[in-house]
FILUM-644032 format. One record per residue: residue in one letter; z, x negated, y of N, C-alpha, C in turn. Coordinates in steps of 0.2 Angstrom, whole numbers, padded with zeros to 4 digits, always signed. Layout:
N
AZXYZXYZXY;...
END
This chain:
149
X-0122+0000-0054-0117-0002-0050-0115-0009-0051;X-0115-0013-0048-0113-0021-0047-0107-0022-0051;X-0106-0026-0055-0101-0027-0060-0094-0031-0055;X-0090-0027-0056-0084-0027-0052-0079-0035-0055;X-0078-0037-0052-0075-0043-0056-0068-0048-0052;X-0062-0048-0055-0056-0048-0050-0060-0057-0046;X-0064-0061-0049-0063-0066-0044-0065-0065-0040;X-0070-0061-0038-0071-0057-0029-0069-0058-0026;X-0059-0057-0027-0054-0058-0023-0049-0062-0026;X-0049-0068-0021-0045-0074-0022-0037-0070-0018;X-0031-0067-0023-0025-0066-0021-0024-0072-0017;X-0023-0078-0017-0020-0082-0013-0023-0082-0005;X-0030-0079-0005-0033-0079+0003-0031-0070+0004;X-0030-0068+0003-0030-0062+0005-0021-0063+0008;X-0023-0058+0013-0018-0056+0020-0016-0050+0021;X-0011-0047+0021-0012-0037+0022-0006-0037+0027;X-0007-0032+0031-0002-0028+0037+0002-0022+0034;X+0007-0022+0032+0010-0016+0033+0014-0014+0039;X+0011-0008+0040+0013-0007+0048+0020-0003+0047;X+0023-0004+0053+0031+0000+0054+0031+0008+0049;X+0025+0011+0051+0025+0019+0051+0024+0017+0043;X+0022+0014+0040+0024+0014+0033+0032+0015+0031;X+0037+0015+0035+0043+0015+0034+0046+0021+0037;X+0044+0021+0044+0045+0027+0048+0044+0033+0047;X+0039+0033+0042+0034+0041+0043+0039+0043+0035;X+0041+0039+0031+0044+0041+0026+0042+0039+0019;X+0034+0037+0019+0031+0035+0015+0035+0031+0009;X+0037+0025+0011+0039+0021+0006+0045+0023+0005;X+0050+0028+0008+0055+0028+0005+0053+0035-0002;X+0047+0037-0001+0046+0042-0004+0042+0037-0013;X+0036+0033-0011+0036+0029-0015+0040+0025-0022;X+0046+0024-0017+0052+0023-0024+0048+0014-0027;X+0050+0014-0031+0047+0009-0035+0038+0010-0036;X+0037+0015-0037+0029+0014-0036+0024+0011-0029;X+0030+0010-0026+0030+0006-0019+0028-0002-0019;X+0031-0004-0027+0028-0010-0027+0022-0012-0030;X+0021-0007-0036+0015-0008-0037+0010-0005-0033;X+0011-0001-0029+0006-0003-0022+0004-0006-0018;X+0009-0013-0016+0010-0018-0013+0006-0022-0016;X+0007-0023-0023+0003-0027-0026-0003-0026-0027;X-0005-0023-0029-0014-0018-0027-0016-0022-0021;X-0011-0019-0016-0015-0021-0009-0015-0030-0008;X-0012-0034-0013-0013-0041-0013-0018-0043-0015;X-0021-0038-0018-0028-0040-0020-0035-0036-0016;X-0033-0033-0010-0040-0030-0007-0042-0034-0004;X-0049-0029-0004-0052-0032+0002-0054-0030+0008;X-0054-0032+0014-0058-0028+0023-0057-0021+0021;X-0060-0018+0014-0062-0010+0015-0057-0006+0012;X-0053-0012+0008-0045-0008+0005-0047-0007-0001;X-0054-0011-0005-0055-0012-0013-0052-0014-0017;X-0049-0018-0022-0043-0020-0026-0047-0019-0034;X-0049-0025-0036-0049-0025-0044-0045-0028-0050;X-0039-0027-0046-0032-0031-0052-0033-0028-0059;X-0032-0032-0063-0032-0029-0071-0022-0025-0070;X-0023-0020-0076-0018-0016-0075-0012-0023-0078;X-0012-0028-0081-0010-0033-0085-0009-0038-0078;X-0011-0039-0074-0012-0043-0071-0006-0040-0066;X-0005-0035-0061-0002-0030-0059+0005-0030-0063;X+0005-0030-0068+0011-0029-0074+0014-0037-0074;X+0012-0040-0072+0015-0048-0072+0016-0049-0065;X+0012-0047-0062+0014-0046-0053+0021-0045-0053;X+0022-0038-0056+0029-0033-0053+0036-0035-0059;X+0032-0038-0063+0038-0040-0069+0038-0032-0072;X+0033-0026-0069+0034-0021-0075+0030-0019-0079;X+0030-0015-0086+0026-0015-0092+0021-0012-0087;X+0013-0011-0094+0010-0010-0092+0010-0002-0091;X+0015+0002-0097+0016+0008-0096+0019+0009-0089;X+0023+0007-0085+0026+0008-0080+0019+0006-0075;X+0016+0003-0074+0011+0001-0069+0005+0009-0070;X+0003+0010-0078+0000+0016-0077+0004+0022-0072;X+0011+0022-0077+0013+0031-0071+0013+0027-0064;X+0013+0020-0062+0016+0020-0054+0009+0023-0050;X+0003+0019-0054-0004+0021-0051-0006+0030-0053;X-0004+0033-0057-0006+0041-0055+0001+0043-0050;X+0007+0042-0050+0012+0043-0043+0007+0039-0037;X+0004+0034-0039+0001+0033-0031-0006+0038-0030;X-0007+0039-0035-0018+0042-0033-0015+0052-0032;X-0009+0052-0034-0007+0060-0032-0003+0061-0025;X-0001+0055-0022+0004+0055-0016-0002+0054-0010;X+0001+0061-0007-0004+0062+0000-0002+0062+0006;X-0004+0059+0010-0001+0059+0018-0007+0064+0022;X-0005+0067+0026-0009+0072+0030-0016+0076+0026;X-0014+0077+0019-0018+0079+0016-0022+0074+0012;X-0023+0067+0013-0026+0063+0012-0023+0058+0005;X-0025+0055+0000-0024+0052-0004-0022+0044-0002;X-0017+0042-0003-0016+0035-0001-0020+0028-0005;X-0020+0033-0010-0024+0027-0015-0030+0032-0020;X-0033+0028-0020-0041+0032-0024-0041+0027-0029;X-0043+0030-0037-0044+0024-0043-0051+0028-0045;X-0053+0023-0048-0061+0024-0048-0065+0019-0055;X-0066+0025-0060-0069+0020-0064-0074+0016-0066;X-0076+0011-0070-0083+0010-0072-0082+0006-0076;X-0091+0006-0081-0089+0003-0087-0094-0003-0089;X-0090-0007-0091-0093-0015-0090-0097-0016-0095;X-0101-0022-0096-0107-0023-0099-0105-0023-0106;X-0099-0024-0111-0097-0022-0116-0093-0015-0118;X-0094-0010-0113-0094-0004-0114-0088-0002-0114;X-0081-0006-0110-0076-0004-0108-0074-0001-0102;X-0071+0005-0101-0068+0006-0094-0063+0004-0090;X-0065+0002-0086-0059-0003-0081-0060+0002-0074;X-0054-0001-0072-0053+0003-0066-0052+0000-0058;X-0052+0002-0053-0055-0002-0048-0052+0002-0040;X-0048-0001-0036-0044+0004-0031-0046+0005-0026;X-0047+0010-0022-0046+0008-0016-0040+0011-0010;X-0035+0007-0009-0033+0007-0003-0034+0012+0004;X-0033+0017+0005-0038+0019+0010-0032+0021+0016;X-0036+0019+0022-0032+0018+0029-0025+0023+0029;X-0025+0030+0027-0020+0033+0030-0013+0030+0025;X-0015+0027+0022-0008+0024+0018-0002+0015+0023;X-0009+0016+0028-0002+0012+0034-0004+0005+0031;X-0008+0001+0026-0008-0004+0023-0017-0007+0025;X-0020-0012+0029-0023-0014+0029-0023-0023+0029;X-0030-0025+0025-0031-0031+0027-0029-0034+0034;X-0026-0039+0034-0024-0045+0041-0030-0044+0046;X-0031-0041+0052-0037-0045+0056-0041-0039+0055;X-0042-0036+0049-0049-0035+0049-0048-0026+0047;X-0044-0025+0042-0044-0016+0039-0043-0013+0046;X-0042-0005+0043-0042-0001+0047-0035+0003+0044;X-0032+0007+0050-0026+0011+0045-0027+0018+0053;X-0025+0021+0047-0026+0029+0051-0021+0030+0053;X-0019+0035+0060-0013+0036+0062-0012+0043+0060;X-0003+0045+0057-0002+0050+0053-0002+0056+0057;X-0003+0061+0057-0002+0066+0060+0004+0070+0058;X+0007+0069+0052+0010+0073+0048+0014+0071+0043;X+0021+0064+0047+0022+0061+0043+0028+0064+0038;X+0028+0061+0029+0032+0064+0026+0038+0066+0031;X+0042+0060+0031+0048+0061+0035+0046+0061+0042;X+0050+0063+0046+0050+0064+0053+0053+0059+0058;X+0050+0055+0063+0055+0049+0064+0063+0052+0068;X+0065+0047+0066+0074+0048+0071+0072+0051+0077;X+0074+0056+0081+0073+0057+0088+0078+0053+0092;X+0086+0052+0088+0091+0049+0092+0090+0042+0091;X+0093+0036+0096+0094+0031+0092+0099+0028+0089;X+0099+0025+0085+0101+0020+0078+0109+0019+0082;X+0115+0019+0079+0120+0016+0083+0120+0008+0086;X+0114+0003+0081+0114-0001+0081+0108-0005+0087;X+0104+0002+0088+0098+0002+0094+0102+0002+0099;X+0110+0006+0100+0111+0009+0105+0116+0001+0108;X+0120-0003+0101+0124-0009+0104+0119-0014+0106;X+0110-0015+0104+0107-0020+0106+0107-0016+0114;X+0104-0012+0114+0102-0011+0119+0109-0010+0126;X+0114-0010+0122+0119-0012+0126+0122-0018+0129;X+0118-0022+0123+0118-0028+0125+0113-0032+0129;X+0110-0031+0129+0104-0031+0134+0106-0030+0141;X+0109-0026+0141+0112-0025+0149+0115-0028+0151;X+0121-0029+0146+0128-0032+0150+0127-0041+0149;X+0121-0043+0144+0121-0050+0145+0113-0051+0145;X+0109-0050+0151+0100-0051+0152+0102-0060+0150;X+0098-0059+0146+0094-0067+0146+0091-0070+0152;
END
């Protein structure tokens, strides 16, 4: 296997979409805090939703230890939407005979690369969206009438 290495991905070029339905389907209110550490993950993917931040690197991202970055990342590779895994960690071991670990992102988590990823539509979201609208849907949309632009 090709020696995985975080320069691959330049964090400051990298661009990622969270789509609405990450909010609406319930996802991220289920996430809690390990919501951030998977936000930062995806600041480091690439087009396929790959991610090779050092657990130390991630840990200075989020301002949390690195024990908290580990439970965030098994809370993320056990949390499923329609069955599916939001996040896949994946290991291999480098030419000095250490295990490092290497992500990927995958569509049904609502999270792709700008332009280019892919993201699955949920069939089965955690939470179910509002059927009613919002009080505050209901004043825009009141206002909308009584003052068209």
């Amino acid at each position: 296997m090709e020696q995985l290495t975080q320069a691959k991905v330049n964090s400051d070029e990298v661009y990622f979409q969270v789509q609405k339905s990450f909010f609406s389907s319930g996802i991220a209110a289920e996430l809690k805090r390990s919501g951030y550490t998977f936000l930062a993950i995806a600041a480091y993917m690439d087009k396929d939703g790959y991610a090779y931040p050092s657990q130390q690197t991630l840990a200075e991202d989020t301002g949390a230890t690195r024990a908290t970055i580990n439970k965030h990342i098994k809370e993320l590779t056990e949390y499923h939407v329609d069955g599916k895994p939001i996040l896949r960690q994946n290991f291999f071991k480098t030419e000095s005979g250490h295990w490092n670990s290497y992500y990927q992102i995958t569509p049904i988590s609502q999270i792709k690369k700008f332009t280019e990823g892919k993201v699955e539509k949920i069939k089965n979201p955690p939470r179910k969206p509002a059927k009613k609208k919002s009080a505050i849907e209901l004043a825009i949309e009141k206002d909308k009438l009584e003052n068209p632009i």
